[in-house]
DRENLO-400876 format. One record per residue: residue in three letters; z, y, x of N, C-alpha, C in turn. Coordinates in steps of 0.1 Angstrom, whole numbers, padded with zeros to 4 digits, always signed. Atoms other than C-alpha are relative to their C-alpha. Example, Ala and Ser with C-alpha at 12.3 -4.5 7.8 and 13.67 -1.06 7.14 Angstrom:
BEGIN
ALA+0000-0012+0009+0078-0045+0123+0000+0012+0009 SER+0000-0011-0009+0071-0011+0137+0008+0011-0008 
This chain:
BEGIN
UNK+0000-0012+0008+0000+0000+0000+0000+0012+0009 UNK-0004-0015-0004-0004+0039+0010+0014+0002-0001 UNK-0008-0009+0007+0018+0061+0011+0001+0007-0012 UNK+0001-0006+0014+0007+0076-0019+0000-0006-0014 UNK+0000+0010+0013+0009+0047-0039+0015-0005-0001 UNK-0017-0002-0003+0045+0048-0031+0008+0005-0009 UNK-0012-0010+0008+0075+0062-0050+0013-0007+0003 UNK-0014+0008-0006+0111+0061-0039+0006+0001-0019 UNK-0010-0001+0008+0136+0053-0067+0013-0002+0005 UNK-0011-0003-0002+0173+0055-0067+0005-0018+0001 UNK-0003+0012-0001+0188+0022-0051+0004-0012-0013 UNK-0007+0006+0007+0208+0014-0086-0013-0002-0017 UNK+0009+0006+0012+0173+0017-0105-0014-0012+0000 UNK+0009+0004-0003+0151-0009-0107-0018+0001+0005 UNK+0011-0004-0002+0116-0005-0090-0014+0002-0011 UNK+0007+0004+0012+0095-0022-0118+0004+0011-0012 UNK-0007-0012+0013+0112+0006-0147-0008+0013+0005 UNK+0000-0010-0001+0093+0033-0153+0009+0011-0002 UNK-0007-0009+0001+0110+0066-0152-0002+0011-0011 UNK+0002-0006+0011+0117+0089-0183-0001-0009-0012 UNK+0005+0007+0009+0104+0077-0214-0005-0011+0000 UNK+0005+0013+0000+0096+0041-0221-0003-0006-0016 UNK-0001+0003+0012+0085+0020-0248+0007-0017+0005 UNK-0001+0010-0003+0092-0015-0254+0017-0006+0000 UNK-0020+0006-0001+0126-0039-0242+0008+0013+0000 UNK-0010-0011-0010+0143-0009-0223+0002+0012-0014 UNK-0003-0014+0011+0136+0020-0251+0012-0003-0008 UNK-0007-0001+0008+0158+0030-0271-0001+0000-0015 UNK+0007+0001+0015+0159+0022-0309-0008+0014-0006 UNK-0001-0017+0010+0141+0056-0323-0006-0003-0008 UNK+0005-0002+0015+0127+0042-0355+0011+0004-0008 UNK-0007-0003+0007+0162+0045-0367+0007+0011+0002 UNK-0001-0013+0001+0168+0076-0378+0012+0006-0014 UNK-0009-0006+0013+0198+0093-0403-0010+0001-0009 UNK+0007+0001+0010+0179+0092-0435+0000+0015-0004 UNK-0001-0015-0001+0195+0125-0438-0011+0012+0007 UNK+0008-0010-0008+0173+0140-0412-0013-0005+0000 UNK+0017+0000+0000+0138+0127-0423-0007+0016-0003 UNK+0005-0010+0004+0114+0149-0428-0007+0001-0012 UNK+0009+0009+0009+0097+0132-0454+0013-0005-0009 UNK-0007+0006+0010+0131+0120-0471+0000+0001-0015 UNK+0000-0008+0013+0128+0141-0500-0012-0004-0006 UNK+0011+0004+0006+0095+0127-0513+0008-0014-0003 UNK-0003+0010+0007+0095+0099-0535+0000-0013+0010 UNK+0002+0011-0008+0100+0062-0524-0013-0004-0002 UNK+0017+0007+0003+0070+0041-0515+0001-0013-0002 UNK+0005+0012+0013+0054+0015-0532+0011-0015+0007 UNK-0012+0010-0005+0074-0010-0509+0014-0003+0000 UNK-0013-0002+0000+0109+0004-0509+0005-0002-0018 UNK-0004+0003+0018+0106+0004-0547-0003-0016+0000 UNK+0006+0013+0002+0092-0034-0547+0011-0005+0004 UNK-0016+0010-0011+0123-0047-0517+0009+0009-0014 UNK-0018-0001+0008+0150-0028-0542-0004-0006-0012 UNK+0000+0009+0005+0137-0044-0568+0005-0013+0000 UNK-0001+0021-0007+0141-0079-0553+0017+0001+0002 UNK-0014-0004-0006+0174-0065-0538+0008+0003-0010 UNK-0008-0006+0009+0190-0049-0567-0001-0013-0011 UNK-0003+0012+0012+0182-0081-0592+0011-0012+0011 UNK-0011+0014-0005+0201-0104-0564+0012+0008+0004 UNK-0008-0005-0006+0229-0083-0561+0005+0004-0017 UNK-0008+0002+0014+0233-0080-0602-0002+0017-0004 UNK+0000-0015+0002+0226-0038-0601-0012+0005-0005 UNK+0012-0008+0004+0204-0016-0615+0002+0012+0006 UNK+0004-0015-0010+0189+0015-0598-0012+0008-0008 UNK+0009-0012+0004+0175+0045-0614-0013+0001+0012 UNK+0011+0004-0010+0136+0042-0600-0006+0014+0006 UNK+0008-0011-0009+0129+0080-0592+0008+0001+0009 UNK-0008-0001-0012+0148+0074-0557-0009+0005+0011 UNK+0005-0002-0008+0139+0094-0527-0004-0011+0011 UNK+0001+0008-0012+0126+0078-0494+0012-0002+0003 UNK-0014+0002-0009+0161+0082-0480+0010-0003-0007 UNK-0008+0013+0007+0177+0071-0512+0001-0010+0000 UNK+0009+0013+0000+0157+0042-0509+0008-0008+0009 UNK-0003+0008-0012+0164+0031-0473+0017+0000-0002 UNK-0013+0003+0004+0205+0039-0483+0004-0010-0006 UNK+0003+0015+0009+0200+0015-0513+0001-0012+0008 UNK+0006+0009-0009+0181-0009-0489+0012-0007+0011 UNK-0004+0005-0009+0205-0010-0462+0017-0011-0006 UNK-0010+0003+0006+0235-0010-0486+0000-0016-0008 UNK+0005+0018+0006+0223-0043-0504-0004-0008+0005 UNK+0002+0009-0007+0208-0058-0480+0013-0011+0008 UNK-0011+0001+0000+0245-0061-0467+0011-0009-0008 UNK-0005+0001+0013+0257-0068-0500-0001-0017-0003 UNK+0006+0015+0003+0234-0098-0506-0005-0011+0009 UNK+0008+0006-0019+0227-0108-0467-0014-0003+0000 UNK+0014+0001-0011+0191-0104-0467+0001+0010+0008 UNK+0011-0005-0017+0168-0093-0440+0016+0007+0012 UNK-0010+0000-0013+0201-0098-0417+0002-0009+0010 UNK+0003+0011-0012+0200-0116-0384+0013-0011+0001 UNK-0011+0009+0000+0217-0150-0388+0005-0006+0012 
């Protein structure tokens, strides 16, 4: 290799890791996001979120008023999912 194809890193970081930003194993979760701080929360839920609370709210014995925002939605969602133990890692 050059020298220019070189780069020092810090003894305690691995060579292989890029630096800064990454995607993948190493990143950090950022799809999950406060529901609170969407930007988009305030628009209706989508065709999906209404379809899973559906499925979710009949196995869990509740009913849910259906004009729920996106970020109602995923509340709902997480809260029953919980409730009823789906889509939770066994």
């Amino acid at each position: 290799m050059t020298e220019s194809n070189m780069h020092s890193t810090p003894d305690d970081q691995p060579t292989d890791q890029p630096e800064g930003d990454v995607l993948g194993a190493d990143a950090a979760n950022t799809t999950e996001k406060d529901p609170n701080d969407w930007v988009t929360g305030d628009e209706p839920m989508t065709g999906a979120q209404r379809s899973y609370l559906d499925t979710l709210a009949r196995d869990a014995g509740e009913t849910l008023t259906a004009d729920l925002t996106k970020a109602e939605a995923s509340e709902h969602i997480d809260r029953l999912q919980e409730k009823t133990g789906r889509g939770t890692e066994s």
